[in-house]
C-alpha positions in Angstrom: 91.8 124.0 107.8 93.9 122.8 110.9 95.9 119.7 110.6 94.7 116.8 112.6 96.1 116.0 116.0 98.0 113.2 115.2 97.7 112.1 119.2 93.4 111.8 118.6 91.9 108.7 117.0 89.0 110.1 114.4 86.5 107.1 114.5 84.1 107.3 111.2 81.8 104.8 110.6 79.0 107.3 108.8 79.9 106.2 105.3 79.0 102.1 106.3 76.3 102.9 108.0 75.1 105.4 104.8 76.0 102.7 102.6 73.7 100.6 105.1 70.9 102.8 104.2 71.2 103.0 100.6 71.7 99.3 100.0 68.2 98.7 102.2 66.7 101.9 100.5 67.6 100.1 97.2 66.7 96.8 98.5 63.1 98.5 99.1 62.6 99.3 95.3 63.7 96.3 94.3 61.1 95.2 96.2 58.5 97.3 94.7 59.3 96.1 90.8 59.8 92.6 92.4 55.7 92.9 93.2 55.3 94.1 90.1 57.0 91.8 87.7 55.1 89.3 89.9 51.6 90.6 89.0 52.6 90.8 85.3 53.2 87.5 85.3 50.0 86.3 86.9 48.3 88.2 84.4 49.2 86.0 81.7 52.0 86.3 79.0 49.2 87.3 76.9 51.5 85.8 74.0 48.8 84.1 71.5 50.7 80.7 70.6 50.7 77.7 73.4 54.1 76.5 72.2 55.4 79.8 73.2 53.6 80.7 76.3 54.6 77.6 78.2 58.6 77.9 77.6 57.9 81.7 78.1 56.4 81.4 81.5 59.0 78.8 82.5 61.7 81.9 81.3 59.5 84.2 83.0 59.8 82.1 86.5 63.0 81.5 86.3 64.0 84.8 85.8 61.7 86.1 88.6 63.6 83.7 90.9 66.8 85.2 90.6 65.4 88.6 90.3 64.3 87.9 93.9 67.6 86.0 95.3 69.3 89.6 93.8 66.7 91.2 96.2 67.6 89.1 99.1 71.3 90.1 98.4 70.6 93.4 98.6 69.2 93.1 102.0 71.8 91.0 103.7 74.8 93.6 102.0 72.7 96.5 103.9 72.1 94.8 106.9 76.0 93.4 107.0 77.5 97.2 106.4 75.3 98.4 109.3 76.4 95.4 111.8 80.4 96.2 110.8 79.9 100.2 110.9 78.8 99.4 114.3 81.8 96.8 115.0 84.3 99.0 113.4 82.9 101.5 115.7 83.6 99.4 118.9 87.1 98.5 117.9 87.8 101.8 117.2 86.6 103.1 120.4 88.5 100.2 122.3 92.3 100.9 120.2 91.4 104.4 121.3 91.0 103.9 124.6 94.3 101.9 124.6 96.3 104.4 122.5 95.1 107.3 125.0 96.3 104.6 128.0 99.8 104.8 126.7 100.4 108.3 126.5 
């Protein structure tokens, strides 16, 4: 292995953009079980006492909310790793365009 040229830039923005990937990928599945916690619960608790089904689905929706705001976060992280692998990109590209000037 040679030693880097310490007068070139490297510019790497592969591991936000993977990252990128794998949050949305993740976000995707999350997805998937959100649907599915959903239909379980319009199914019916199936619990055979009224004084426990209410509070249970009140739990049940309450829980599914934040299930789903986690979902949403996983989005937006994906989406933001993608927009600053691209920015770190650019800035990269731009100090090595200047370094290279100055040589």
């Amino acid at each position: 292995m040679t030693a880097p040229d310490p007068d070139v830039l490297a510019i790497d923005a592969d591991g936000r953009r993977t990252s990128g990937r794998e949050f949305q990928a993740l976000a995707d599945q999350h997805e998937q079980l959100t649907a599915a916690l959903r239909g379980s619960l319009q199914a019916g608790s199936g619990l055979p006492f009224e004084e426990i089904e209410g509070p249970f689905n009140q739990l049940a929706e309450h829980l599914l909310h934040h299930h789903i705001a986690a979902g949403d976060g996983l989005r937006v992280a994906g989406a933001g790793q993608v927009v600053m692998a691209e920015r770190n990109l650019a800035v990269e590209q731009l100090n090595s365009a200047n370094v290279q000037a100055r040589l």
